[in-house]
Structure formats: structure tokens, C-alpha cells
C-alpha positions in Angstrom: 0.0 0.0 0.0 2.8 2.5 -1.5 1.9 6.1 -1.0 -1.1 6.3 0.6 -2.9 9.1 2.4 -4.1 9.2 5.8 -7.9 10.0 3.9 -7.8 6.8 1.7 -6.0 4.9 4.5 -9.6 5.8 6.4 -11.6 4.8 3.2 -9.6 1.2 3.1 -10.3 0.8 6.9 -14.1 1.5 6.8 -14.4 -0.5 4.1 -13.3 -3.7 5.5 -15.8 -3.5 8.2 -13.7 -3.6 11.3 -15.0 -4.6 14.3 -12.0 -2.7 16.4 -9.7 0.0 15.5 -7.1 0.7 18.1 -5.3 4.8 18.2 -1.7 4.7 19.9 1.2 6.9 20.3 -0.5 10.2 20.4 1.0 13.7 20.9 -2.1 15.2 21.9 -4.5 15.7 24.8 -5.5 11.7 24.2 -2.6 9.5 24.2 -4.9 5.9 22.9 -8.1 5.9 21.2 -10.5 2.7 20.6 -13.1 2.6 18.4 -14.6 -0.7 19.4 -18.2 -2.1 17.7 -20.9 -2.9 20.2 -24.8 -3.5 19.9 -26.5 -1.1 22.8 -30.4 -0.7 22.9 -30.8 -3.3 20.1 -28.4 -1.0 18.0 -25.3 -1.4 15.9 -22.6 1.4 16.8 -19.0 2.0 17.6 -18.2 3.1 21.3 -15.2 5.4 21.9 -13.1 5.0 24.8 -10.2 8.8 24.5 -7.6 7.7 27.2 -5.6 10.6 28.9 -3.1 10.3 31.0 -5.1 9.7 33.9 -8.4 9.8 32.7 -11.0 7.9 29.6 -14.0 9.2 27.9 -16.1 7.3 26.2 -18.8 8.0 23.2 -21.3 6.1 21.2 -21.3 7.2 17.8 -23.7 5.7 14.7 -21.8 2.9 12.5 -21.9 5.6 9.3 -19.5 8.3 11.6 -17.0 6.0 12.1 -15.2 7.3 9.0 -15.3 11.0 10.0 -14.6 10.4 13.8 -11.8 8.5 12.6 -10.3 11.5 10.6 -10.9 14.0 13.6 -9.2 12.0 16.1 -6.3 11.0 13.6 -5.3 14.7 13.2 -4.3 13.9 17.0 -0.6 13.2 15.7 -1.4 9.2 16.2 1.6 7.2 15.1 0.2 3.3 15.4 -3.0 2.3 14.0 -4.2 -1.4 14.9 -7.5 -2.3 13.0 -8.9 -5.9 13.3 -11.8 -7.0 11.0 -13.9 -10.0 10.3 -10.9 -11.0 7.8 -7.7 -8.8 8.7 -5.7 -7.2 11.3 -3.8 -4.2 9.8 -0.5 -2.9 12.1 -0.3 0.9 10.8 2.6 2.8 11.4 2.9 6.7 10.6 6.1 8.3 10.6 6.8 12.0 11.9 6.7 12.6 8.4 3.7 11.6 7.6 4.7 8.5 5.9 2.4 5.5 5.7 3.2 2.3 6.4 0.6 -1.1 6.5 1.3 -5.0 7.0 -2.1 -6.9 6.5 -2.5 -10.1 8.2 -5.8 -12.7 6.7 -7.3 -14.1 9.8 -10.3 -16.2 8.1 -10.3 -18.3 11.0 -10.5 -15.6 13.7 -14.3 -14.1 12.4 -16.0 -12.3 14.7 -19.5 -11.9 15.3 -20.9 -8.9 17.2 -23.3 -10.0 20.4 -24.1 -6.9 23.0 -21.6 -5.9 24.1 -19.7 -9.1 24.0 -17.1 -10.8 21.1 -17.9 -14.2 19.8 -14.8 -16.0 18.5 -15.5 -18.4 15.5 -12.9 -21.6 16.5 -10.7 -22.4 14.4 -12.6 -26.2 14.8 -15.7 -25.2 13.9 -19.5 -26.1 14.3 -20.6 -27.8 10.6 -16.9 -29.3 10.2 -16.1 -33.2 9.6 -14.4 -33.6 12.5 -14.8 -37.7 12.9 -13.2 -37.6 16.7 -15.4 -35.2 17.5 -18.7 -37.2 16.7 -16.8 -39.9 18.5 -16.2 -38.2 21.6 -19.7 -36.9 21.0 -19.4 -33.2 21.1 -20.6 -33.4 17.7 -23.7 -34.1 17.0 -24.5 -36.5 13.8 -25.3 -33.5 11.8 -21.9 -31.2 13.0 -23.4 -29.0 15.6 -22.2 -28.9 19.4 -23.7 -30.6 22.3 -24.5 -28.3 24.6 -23.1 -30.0 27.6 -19.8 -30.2 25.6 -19.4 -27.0 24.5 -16.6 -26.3 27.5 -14.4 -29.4 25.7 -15.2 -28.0 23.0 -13.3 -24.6 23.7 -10.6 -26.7 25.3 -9.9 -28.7 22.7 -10.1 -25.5 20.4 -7.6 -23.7 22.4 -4.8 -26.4 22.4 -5.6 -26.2 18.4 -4.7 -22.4 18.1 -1.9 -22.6 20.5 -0.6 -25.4 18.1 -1.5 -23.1 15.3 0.2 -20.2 16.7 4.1 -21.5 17.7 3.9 -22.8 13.8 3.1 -20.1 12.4 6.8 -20.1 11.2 7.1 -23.8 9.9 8.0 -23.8 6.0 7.9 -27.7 5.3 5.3 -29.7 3.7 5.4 -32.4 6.3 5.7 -33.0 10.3 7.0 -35.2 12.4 5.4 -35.6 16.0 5.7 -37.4 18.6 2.8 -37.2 21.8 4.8 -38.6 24.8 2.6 -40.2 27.8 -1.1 -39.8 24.9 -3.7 -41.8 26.8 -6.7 -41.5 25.0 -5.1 -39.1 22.3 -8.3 -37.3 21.8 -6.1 -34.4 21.6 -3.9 -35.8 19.3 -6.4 -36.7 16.8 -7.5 -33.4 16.6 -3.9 -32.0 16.0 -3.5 -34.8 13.3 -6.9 -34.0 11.8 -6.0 -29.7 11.8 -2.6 -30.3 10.8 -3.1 -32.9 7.8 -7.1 -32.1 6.9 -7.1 -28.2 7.4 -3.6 -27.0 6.7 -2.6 -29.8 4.6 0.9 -30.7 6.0 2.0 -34.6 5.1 1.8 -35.4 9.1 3.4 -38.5 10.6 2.3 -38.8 14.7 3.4 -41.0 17.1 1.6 -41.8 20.4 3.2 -43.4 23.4 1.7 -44.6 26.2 2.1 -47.9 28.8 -1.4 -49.1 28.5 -1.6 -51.9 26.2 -5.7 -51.6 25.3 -5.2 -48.0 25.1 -2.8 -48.5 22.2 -5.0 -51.1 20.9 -7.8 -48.9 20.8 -6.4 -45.9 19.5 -4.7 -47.6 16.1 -8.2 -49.2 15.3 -9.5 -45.6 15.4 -6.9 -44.1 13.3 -7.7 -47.1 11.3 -11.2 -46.2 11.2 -11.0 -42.4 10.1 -8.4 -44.0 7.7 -5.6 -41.2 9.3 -2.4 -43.8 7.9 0.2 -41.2 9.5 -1.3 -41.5 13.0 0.5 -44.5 14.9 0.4 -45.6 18.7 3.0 -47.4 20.1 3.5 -49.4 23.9 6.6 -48.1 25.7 7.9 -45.3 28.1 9.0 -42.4 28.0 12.3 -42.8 29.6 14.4 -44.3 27.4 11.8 -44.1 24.0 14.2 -44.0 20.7 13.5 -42.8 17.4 15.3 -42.8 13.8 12.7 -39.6 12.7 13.9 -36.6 13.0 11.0 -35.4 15.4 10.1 -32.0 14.6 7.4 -31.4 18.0 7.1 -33.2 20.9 3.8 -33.2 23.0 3.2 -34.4 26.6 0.0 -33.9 27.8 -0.3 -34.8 31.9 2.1 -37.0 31.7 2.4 -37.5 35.7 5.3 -36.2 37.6 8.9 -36.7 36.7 7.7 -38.5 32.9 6.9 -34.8 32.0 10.8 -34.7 32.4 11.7 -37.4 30.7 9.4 -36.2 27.6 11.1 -32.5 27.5 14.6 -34.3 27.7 14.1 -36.1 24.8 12.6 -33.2 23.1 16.0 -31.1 23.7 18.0 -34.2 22.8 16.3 -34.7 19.4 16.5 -30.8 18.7 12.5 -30.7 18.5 11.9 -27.3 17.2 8.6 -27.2 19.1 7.5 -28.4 22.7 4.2 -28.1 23.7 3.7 -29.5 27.6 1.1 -29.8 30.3 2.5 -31.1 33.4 0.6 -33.0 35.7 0.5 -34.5 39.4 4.2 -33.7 40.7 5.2 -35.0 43.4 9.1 -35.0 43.1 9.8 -31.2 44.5 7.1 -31.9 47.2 8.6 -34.0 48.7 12.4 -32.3 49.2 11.2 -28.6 49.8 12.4 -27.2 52.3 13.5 -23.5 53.3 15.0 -21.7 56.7 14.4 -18.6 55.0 11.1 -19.2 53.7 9.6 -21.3 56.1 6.1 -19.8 55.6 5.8 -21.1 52.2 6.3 -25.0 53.7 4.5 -24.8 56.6 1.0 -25.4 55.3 0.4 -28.6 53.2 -1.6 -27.7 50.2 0.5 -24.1 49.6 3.5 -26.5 49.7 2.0 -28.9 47.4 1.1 -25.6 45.1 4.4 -23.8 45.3 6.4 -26.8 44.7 4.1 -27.4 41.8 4.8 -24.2 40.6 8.6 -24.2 41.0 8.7 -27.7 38.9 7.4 -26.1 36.1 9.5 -22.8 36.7 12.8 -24.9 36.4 11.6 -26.7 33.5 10.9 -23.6 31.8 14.4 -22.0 32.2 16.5 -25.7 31.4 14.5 -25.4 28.3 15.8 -21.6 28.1 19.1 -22.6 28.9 19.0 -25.3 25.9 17.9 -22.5 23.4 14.1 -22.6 23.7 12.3 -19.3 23.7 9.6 -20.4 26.2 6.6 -19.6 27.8 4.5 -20.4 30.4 0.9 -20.1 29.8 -3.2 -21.1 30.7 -4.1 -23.5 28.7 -7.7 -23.6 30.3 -9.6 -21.9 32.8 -8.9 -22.9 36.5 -12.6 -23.6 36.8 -12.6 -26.6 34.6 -9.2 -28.1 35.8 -6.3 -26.9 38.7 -3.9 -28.7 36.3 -4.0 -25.6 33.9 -0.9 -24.4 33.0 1.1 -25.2 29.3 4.9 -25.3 28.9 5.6 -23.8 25.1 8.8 -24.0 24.4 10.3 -22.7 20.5 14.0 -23.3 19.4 16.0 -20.1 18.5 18.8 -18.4 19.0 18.9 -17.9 22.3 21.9 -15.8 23.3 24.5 -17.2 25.3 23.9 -15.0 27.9 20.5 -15.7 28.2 20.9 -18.9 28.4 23.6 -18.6 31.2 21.5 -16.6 33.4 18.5 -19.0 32.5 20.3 -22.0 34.3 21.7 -19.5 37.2 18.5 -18.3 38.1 16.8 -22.1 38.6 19.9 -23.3 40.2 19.6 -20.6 42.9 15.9 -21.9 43.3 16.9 -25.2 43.7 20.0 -24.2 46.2 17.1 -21.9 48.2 14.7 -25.0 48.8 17.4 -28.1 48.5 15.5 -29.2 45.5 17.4 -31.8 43.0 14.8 -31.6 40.0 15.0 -34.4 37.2 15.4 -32.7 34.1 17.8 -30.0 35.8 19.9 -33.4 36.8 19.8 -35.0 33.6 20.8 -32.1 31.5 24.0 -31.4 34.0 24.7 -34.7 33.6 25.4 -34.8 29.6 27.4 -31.8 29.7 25.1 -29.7 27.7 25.4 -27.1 30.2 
């Protein structure tokens, strides 16, 4: 969008129907304004929230004055403009002078639909899509739409799909190589195989591991059933598990206590370039915290059980860090539904040396404060890689 004008840039942005439009870096009285789409009294209209320093007005306007509100506010001095529609999210950025520049982003599986005053996401798993597990599982009905008394699974599942979507956002190949540590039932990785191999049309191979023999059993006769031939399920553990792929993502989905470990060591061992983990029932901290300085945080059972909880996944996060993972530490799902919420996402990059020093030093001090001797922390000083 070479040479445009801040009055056609207005003109593009109205056209496209946006349901937000964000105003930052101002020089002004109002330092952000959002222009933000909302039904009130059975109405369609944009409401305007004018931040100052310390204060926010707000203002309902009519969806036809969103163009010249727009143009009044813009003359502000406004150097970002964030716009999300139904279809794109434009990142606007005006130079002092004057110059335009805009990076569109397609977001077809993001639509939004206007309800009140509220935002309805449409999944990227959608209502009226052959989704075979889902039928299965029965959140699907025969004819594609959502049990009601599902729909919470439904989001679940939903959200592990755009997390997945998101972290490979960056992957150029035309196939995948997986491997779900610890899979159990594997409803989850059905769906992955099903998004990755149906939806974006990657050549996925997907290996599930788990130690329960009919569990195995009974997940290959369904991959045989929705005829997915790069889904396999294997018998074995974790500690130990060999491959000849070269395994591109690892997953580990409550795979109980120190197993979770076992599963990320593997991951940094085979150079996965993606990690996606939810930790579950760890007991191995629990049991060795202790603390002379910190003695309040051990003295009560279930804020010991929490804390060293916490701290398990905190030192996993920084070995990963300190292996050249750019990682997070994120909900997955909403308290509410389960206390075993959090997700482990872990990228490889190039993680500066530094970064990675202080990574290490930071969850050895943690360990040193509450004489904690944490199993992937062990094994990763133990081949050297550190």
C-alpha cells in the first residue's frame, strides 16, 4: 500500500468493516483511542473509549460516523493504527513525516461476530466441520453442531488447536513429524493430526506413546477407522523411548510427575523445534522442599504442594531456556474446569549465550534456596550440555 494518504487509509479501513480499530502513540490531549463495535439498545454502533493520562472518555457514535470520527481523532498526531476486521488485522505505522506504512494479516479463522456488548470468536474447529473424533467423543452431533453440555471441551480442545496453530506459524515444510509422549486417549492428538493434515494440509506423521496396552489397541483401530495412515500408537515409556525420525514437535499432555521430564529431555535431545507440555501430578519437588528462610511457604500442606508445583514447572521452563528454547509459560484452560492448567511452550531459536547462562543460574539458585534436585535439571548437567 505505497503512497497512501491518511484519507484513503480511512476509506480502506471503513471498508473492511472492522469490528476494532485501536489509536496509539498520540502527541495530543489523548494518548490511545479505541473505536470498538458494540450493539446497545438493540443498535449497531461503535463506542469510543479517549484515554488521557489519567483519565477515559467514552462516546457512542452511529456505524456511518466512524469514518469522519476516525479523521478527527487522527489529526491527533497518532503514530500506530491497529485495525482488526472480520478478515484482517492491519499494524499501521505513521512516521513523523507523515509517511504510511501497512502489513495486513488474513485471519479467516478468527471471524468475529458482534453479540451486545460481547465478542464471539469463531474456532478455528468449527460447528458444521467433519471432524470424525469429535462425533466420536460426541461433542458433535450426527449433523456437525455442538452438544451443549460439551461445548466447555469443545473450547478446550479448540484452544490447544490455536496454540498449536500459533508456535507454527513459522514452519515452511510440507510435512511433520510428531511425537505425543505419555497420549492416553489421544483425543487431543487426533484433533492435531486431523488440523494439521485435513485443514492446513501438511504430510503429518504422529506417534503416540503410552504404557497401557488396550489403550494402544484402541487408539490404532481408530486411526484405522477415520483412515488417518500417518497416526501410529506405540507401547513403551518415556524414559528411554528411541527414534530414527527426525521429530520436529514433541507433545506431553499430563504425563504424571517426573515423565513430564523425561518427555522435554528427549525433546532437547532430538533438537525438537517445538515443545508443547502440560505437566501434571508432581510429586518429586514436594517431597524435598524445604527452606529456613522461607519457612512460611512449607508450613502449610496444600500451599507446599502448590508452590512446589509451581517451582517444577518454573525450572523446566528456564532448562528449556538454557537449551535454546524461547519459552513460555501459559493457561491452557480456565482454572474452573481443571487446577492442572498451566502449558509449557517451548520454541527453538537463538537464544543468546547469555540468556541462556542466566537462565540456568537463576533455577539453580531456586533449587540451592529450597534443597530441590529436580530431574530434568539433573539430567541435563549430567550430559554436559550445560
Amino acid at each position: 500500500m505505497a503512497d497512501i494518504s491518511i484519507k484513503e487509509l480511512i476509506e480502506e479501513m471503513v471498508q473492511s468493516d472492522p469490528h476494532k480499530i485501536i489509536l496509539s502513540g498520540g502527541r495530543g490531549e489523548y494518548r490511545k483511542v479505541v473505536f470498538e463495535r458494540k450493539i446497545i439498545g438493540g443498535k449497531r454502533c461503535f463506542q469510543i473509549e479517549r484515554y488521557t493520562e489519567k483519565q477515559v472518555f467514552h462516546q457512542n457514535i452511529d456505524e456511518g460516523e466512524l469514518e469522519e470520527a476516525l479523521a478527527g481523532d487522527l489529526q491527533d498526531g497518532f503514530r500506530q493504527i491497529n485495525m482488526f476486521s472480520a478478515r484482517e488485522e492491519w499494524d499501521v505505522k505513521i512516521s513523523k513525516k507523515g509517511k504510511i506504512a501497512v502489513n495486513k494479516r488474513h485471519t479467516e479463522n478468527k471471524l468475529i461476530t458482534v453479540q451486545g456488548n460481547n465478542r464471539r470468536k469463531k474456532y478455528i474447529l468449527e460447528e458444521g466441520m467433519d471432524i470424525p473424533v469429535f462425533t466420536h467423543l460426541g461433542i458433535f452431533t450426527k449433523d456437525g453442531k455442538v452438544v451443549h453440555s460439551m461445548y466447555d471441551k469443545f473450547k478446550q480442545i479448540n484452544r490447544f488447536a490455536e496454540i498449536v496453530d500459533n508456535v507454527m506459524k513459522s514452519y515452511n515444510k510440507p510435512s511433520i513429524n510428531i511425537v505425543d509422549f505419555g497420549c492416553g486417549k489421544s483425543y487431543l492428538t487426533f484433533i492435531v493430526y486431523y488440523y494439521l493434515h485435513e485443514v492446513k494440509g501438511l504430510d503429518v506423521h504422529i506417534t503416540g506413546l503410552d504404557l497401557k496396552e488396550q489403550v494402544i489397541k484402541d487408539c490404532n483401530a481408530l486411526a484405522e477407522q477415520f483412515g488417518y495412515t500417518g497416526l501410529k500408537f506405540e507401547l513403551g515409556d518415556i524414559n528411554g523411548y528411541k527414534t530414527d525420525v527426525d521429530v520436529d514437535m514433541v507433545m506431553t499432555l499430563h504425563a504424571c510427575d517426573v515423565a513430564t521430564d523425561y518427555a522435554l529431555y528427549n525433546a532437547i535431545c532430538w533438537n525438537a523445534q517445538y515443545i508443547l507440555s502440560v505437566p501434571c501430578c508432581q510429586h518429586e519437588l514436594n517431597k524435598q522442599m524445604h527452606s529456613d528462610k522461607l519457612a512460611a511457604l512449607t508450613r502449610y500442606g496444600i500451599i507446599k504442594e502448590r508452590i512446589a508445583a509451581l517451582a517444577t514447572d518454573s525450572i523446566r521452563g528456564h532448562m528449556l531456556e538454557a537449551c535454546g528454547y524461547k519459552t513460555d509459560i501459559m493457561e491452557f484452560i480456565d482454572i474452573a474446569h481443571s487446577p492442572k492448567n498451566l502449558l509449557i511452550r517451548a520454541v527453538k531459536k537463538n537464544v543468546s549465550p547469555d540468556r541462556r547462562k542466566k537462565a540456568f543460574k537463576d533455577a539453580e539458585a531456586l533449587c540451592e534456596e529450597f534443597g530441590f534436585r529436580q530431574t530434568l535439571m539433573e539430567m541435563i548437567k549430567a550430559d554436559g550440555r550445560i
